[in-house]
matplotlib code that plots the C-alpha trace (Angstrom):
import matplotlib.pyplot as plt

x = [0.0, 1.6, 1.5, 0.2, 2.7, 3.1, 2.1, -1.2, -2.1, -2.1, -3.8, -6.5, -6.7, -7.4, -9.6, -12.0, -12.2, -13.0, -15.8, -17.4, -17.3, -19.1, -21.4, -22.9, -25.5, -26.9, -27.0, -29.3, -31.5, -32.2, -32.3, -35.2, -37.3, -37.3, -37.5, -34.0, -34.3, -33.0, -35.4, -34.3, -34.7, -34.4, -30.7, -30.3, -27.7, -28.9, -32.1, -33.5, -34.0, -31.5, -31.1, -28.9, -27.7, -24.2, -22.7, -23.9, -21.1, -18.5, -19.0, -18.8, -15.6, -13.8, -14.8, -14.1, -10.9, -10.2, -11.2, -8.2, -5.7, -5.9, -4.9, -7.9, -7.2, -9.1, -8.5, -9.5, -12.4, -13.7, -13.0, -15.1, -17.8, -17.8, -17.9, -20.8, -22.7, -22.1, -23.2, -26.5, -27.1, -27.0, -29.4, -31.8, -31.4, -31.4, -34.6, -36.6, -34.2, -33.8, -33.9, -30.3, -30.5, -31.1, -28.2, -25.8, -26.3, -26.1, -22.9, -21.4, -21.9, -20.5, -17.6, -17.7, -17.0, -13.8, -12.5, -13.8, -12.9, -10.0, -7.7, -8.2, -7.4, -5.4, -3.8, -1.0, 0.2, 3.4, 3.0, 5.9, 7.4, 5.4, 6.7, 4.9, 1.4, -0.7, -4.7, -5.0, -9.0, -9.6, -8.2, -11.7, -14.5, -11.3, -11.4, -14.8, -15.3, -12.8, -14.6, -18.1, -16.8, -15.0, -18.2, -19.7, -17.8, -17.7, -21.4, -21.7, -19.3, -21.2, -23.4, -22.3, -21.9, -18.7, -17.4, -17.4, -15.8, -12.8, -11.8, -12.2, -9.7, -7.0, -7.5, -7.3, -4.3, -2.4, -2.6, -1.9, 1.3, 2.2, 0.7, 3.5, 6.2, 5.6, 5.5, 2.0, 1.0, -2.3, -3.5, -1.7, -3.6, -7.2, -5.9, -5.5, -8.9, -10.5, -9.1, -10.0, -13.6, -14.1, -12.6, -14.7, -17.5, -16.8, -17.0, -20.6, -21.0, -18.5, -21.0, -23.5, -24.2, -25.8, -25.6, -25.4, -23.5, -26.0, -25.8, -24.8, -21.7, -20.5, -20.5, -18.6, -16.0, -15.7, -15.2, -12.7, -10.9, -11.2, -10.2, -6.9, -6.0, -5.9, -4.0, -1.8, -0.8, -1.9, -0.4, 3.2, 5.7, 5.9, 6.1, 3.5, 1.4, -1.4, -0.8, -0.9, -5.0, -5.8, -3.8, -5.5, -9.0, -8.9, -11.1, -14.5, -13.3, -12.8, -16.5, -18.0, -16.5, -18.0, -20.8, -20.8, -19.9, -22.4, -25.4, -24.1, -24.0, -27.6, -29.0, -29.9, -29.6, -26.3, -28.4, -30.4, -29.2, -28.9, -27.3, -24.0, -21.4, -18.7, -19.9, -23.4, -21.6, -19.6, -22.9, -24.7, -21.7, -22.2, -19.8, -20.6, -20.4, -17.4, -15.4, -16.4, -15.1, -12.0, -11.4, -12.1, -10.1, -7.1, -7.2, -7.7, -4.5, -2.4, -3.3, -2.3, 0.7, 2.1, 0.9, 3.3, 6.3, 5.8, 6.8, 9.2, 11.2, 14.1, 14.1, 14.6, 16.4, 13.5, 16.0, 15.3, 17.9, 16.7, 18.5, 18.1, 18.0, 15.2, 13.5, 13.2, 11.7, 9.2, 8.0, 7.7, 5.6, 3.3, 3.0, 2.1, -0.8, -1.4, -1.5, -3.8, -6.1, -6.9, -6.8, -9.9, -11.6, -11.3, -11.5, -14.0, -16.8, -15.9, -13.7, -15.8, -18.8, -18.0, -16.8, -20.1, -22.2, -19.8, -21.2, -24.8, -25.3, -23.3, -25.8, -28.7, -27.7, -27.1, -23.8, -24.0, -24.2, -21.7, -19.6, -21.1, -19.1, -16.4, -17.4, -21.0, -20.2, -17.8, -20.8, -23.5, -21.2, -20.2, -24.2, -24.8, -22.0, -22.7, -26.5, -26.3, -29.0, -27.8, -29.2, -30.3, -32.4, -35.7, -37.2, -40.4, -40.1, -36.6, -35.8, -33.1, -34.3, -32.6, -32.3, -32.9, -30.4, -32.8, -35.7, -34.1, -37.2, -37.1, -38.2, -37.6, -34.2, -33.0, -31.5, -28.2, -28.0, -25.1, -27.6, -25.5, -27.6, -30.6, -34.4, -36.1, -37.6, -40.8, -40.5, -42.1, -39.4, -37.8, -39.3, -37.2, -33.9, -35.3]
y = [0.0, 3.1, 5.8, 9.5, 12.6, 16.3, 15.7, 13.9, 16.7, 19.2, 17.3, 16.1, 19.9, 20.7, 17.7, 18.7, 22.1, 21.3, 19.1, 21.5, 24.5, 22.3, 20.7, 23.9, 24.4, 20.7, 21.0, 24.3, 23.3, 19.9, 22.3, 24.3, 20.8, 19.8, 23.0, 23.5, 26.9, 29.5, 32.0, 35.7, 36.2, 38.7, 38.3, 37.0, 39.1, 38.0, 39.6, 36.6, 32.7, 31.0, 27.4, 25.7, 22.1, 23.8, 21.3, 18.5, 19.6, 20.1, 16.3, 15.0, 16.5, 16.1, 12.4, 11.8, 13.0, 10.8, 7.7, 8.4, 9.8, 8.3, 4.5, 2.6, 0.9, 0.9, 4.6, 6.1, 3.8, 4.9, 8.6, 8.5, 7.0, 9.3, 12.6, 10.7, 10.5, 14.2, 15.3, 13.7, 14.6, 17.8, 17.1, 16.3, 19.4, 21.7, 20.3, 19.6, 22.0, 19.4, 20.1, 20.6, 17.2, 15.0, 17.0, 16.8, 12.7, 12.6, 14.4, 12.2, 9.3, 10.5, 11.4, 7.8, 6.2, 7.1, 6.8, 3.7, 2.0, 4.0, 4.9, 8.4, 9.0, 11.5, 8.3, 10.8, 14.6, 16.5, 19.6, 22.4, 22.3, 18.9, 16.7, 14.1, 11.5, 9.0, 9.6, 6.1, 5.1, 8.8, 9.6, 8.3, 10.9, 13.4, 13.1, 12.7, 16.2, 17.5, 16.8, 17.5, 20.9, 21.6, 21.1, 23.0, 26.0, 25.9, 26.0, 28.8, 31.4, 30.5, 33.3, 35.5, 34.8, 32.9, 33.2, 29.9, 28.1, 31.2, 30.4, 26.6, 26.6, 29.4, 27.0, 23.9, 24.7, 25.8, 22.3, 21.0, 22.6, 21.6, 18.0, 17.2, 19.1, 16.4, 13.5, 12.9, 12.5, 11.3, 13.9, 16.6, 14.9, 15.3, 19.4, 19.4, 18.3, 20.2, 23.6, 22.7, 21.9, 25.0, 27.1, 25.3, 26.4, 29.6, 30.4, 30.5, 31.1, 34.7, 37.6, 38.2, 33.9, 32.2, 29.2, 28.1, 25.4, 24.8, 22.3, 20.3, 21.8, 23.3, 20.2, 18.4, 20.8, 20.9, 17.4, 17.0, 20.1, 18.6, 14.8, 16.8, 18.2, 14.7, 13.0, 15.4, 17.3, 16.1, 12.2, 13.6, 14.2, 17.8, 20.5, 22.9, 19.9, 21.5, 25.1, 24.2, 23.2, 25.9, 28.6, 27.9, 27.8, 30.4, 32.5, 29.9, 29.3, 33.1, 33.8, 31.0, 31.5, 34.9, 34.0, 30.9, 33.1, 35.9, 33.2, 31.9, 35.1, 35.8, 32.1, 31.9, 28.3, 27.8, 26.5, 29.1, 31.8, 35.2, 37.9, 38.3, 37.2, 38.9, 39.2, 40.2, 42.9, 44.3, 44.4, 46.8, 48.8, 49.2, 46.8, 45.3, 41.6, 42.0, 44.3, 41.8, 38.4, 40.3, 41.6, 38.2, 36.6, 38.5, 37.5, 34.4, 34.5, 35.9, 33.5, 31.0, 32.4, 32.4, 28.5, 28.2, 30.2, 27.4, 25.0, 26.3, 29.0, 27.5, 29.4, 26.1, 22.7, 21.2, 20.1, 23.4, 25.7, 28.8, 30.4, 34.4, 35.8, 33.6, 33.5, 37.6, 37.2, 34.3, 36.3, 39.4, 37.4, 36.4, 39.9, 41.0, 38.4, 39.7, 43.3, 42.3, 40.2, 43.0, 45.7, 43.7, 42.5, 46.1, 48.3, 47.0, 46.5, 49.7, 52.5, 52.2, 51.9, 54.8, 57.1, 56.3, 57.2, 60.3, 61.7, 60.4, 62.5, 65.6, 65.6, 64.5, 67.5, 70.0, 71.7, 74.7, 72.4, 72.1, 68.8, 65.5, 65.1, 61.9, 60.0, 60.2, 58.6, 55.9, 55.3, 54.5, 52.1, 50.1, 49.8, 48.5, 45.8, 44.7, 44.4, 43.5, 45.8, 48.4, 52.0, 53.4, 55.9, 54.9, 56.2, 56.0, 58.7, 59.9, 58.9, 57.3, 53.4, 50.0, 47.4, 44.3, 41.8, 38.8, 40.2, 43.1, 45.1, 48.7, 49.3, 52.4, 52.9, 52.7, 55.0, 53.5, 53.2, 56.2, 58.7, 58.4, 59.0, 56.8, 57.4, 60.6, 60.5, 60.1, 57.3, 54.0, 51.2, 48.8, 45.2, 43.2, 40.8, 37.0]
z = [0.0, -0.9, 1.8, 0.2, 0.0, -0.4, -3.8, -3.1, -0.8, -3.5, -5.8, -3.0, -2.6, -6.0, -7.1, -4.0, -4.4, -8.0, -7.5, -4.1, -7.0, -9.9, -7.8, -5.4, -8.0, -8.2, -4.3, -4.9, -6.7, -4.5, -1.7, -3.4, -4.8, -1.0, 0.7, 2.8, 2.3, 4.6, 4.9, 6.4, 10.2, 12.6, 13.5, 10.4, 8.2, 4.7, 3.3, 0.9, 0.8, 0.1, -0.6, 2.4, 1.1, -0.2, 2.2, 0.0, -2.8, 0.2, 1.0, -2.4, -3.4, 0.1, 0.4, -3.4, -3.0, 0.5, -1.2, -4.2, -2.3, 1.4, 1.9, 2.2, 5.8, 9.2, 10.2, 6.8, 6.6, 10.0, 9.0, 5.8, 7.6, 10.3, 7.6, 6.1, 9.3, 10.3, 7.1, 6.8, 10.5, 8.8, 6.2, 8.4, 10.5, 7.2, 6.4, 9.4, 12.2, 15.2, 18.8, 20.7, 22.0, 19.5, 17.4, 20.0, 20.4, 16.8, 16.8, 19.5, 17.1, 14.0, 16.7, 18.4, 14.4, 14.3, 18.0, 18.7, 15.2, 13.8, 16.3, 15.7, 19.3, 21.3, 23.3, 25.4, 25.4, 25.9, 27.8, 28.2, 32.0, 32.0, 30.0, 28.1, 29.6, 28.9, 28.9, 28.8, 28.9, 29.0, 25.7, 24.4, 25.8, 25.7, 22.0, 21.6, 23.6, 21.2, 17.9, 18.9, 20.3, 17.0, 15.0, 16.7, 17.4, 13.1, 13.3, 15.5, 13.3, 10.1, 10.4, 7.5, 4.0, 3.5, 7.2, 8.2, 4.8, 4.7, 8.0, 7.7, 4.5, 6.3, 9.2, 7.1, 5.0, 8.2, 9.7, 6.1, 6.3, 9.5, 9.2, 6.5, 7.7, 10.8, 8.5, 9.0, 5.6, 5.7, 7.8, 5.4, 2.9, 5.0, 6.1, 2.3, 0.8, 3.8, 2.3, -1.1, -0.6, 1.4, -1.4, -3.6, -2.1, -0.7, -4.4, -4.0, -0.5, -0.6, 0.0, -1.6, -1.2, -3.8, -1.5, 2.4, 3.0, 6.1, 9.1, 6.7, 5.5, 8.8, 11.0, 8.1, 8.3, 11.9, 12.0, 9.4, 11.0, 14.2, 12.8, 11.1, 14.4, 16.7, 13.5, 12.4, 15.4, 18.5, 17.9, 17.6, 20.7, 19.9, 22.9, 21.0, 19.5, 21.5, 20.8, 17.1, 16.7, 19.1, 17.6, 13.5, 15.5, 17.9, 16.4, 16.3, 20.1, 21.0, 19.7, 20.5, 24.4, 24.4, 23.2, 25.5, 28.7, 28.0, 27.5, 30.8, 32.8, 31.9, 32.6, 29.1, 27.4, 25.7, 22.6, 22.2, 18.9, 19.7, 18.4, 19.8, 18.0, 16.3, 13.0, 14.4, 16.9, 13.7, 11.6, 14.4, 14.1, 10.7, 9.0, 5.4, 5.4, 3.2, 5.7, 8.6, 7.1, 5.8, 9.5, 10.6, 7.9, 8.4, 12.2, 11.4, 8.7, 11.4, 14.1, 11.7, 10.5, 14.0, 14.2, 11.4, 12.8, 16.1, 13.8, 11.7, 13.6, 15.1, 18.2, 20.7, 19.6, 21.6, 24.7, 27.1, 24.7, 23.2, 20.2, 21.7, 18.5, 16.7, 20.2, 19.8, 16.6, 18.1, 21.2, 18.1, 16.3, 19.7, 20.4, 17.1, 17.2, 20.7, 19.6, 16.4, 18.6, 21.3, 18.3, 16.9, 20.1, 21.6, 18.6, 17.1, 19.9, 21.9, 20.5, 16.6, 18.3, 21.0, 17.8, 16.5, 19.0, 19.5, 16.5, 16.8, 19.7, 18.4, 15.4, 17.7, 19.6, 17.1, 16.1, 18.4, 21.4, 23.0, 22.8, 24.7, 27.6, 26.6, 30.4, 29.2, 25.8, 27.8, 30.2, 27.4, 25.4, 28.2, 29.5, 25.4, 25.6, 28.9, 28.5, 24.7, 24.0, 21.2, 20.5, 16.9, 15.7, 15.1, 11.1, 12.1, 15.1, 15.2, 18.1, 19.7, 20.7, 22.1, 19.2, 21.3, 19.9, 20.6, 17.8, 16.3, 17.0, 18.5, 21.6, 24.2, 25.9, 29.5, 31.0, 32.4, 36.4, 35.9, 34.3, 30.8, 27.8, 27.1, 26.8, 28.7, 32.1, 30.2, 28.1, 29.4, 30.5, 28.5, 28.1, 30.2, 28.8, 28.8]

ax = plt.figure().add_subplot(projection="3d")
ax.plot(x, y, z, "-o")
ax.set_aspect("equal")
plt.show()
């Protein structure tokens, strides 16, 4: 049996992107015959059906391209069969929306396939200042956890045209690159026909979407991303074998843990949608869809890019000795990434949105009022992150109104418990938060 190569990646890549970019249209049209259509809702960001079964084409080219270019024993066997599952776990949900439960014990499955029959297992880990353990009987709900959270930390972020399939392939191609520099061929091979069937489709999915990939889609690629991660990295004896997954996917696990954290905090159900991830904050602050996956793109790119300086710097010889030089430019790198992540998780949700209202309520007040006091503006953005509940002007009376991120309805504004700018003393109370 002849074991793949860098070569076989590419062409896995190219073969599945191929097919995933032919085959989007068939998988409209069968969406529309059986009616997995996505239709517009209020924290939705697109503004007419569209057809969700895009995932169908994703399946079709990354499994064709499994079947020619991965060896056909136990572990691939178990893999394939395991995508298959995922994926029509997300048919069914496209067309007929399942409950939480049912889609989480349907996702543990399609997780158990692999575990349990192909040794796609992380069996120990090697820990800096640790050293390296055994997980023994543990490393099988370990890695089950693992894969059902991947999945679903990919189905959370796809909530914008082409969000969830650009990060997938940056993601995918990073632990491609990384899977065969550590001689893990097969799994460069699977990191390889992930990217290219998310290309594929993001040809149809890129803003304005012809297509959704769906349930469907997004749980495949989760999966396969998380599958990637346990094969190619997290089976070696490197130090940063665990950084590496983490790193690529930190930006479905950064939203999803706010997301996760804020649901928490007000005792809502973790299941339960709302509006409040990033892509959702950056659209109330008045992003396009294309300037909030190419902010989120580029994070994602840079995260990535200092996965790939882990591995290939040579700022340690992996025996406790640091090169100081090629360290320097390693902790650069980290602090760049650093720099970029708080630049977009600050920025973007506080110091755009207080400029914003900065000039809202200079115009609300006129321009021979004086200027709003800058602790007054501070006050009023930190009540609307804190709360979630966002102020707009509303057409229909011109005033200013909360946007409540739950319905995206108007409703009256509280005035925060600081007396920073909100409704007037007259205006009735605001519904309460569920």
């Amino acid at each position: 049996m002849r074991h793949p190569d860098t070569w076989d990646a590419i062409l896995a890549f190219v073969f599945a992107g191929a097919v995933a970019w032919s085959l989007v249209p068939a998988a409209e049209t069968l969406a529309r015959r059986i009616g997995a259509i996505d239709t517009p809702k209020a924290r939705s960001l697109h503004e007419v059906p569209t057809p969700k079964l895009g995932g169908l084409a994703i399946m079709v080219g990354a499994l064709g391209a499994g079947l020619i270019w991965l060896p056909w024993n136990d572990t691939t066997q178990a893999i394939l069969a395991g995508a298959t599952a995922i994926t029509l776990l997300g048919v069914i949900d496209d067309i007929f929306e399942l409950h939480p439960l049912p889609k989480l014990l349907g996702q543990i499955g399609a997780a158990l396939i692999p575990v349990v029959f192909g040794g796609v297992r992380v069996d120990s880990l090697t820990l800096p200042f640790v050293g390296g353990f055994d997980l023994d009987w543990a490393a099988y709900p370990l890695t089950v956890i693992g894969i059902v959270a991947v999945i679903n930390i990919i189905n959370f972020i796809d909530g914008v045209d082409g969000l969830a399939s650009g990060v997938c392939a940056i993601s995918a191609a990073a632990l491609a690159v990384i899977a065969l520099s550590l001689g893990r061929y097969e799994a460069g091979v699977l990191a390889a026909l992930t990217a290219g069937a998310s290309i594929g489709f993001l040809r149809h999915g890129f803003p304005p979407a012809s297509s959704f990939m769906g349930d469907t889609g997004s749980n495949l690629l989760g999966y396969l991303l998380a599958v990637t991660a346990v094969q190619g990295s997290l089976k070696t004896n490197a130090v940063v074998a665990l950084v590496f997954p983490l790193m690529v996917l930190a930006v479905p696990i950064l939203d999803t843990g706010f997301v996760v954290a804020r649901r928490v905090k007000y005792r809502s159900p973790i299941y339960r949608a709302d509006s409040e991830h990033f892509h959702h904050r950056m659209a109330r602050i008045g992003f396009s869809q294309r300037r909030t996956i190419a902010y989120l793109y580029g994070w994602t790119l840079i995260l990535a890019a200092v996965a790939l300086a882990l591995r290939f710097v040579p700022y340690s010889d992996n025996h406790g000795h640091f090169n100081a030089g090629w360290t320097a430019v390693m902790v650069a790198c980290l602090l760049g990434a650093a720099a970029a992540s708080v630049y977009l998780l600050a920025e973007l949700e506080i110091l755009k949105l207080r400029r914003f209202r900065w000039r809202q309520m200079v115009g609300l007040r006129g321009p021979t009022a004086p200027p709003p006091d800058p602790e007054e503006v501070d006050a009023g953005v930190q009540y609307e992150l804190e709360t979630g509940t966002f102020r707009a002007v509303d057409p229909s009376t011109g005033e200013i109104q909360a946007v409540d991120p739950d319905t995206g309805e108007m409703e009256p504004v509280p005035a925060p418990p600081d007396g920073s700018p909100g409704r007037s003393a007259d205006a009735p109370p605001a519904k309460p938060r569920r």
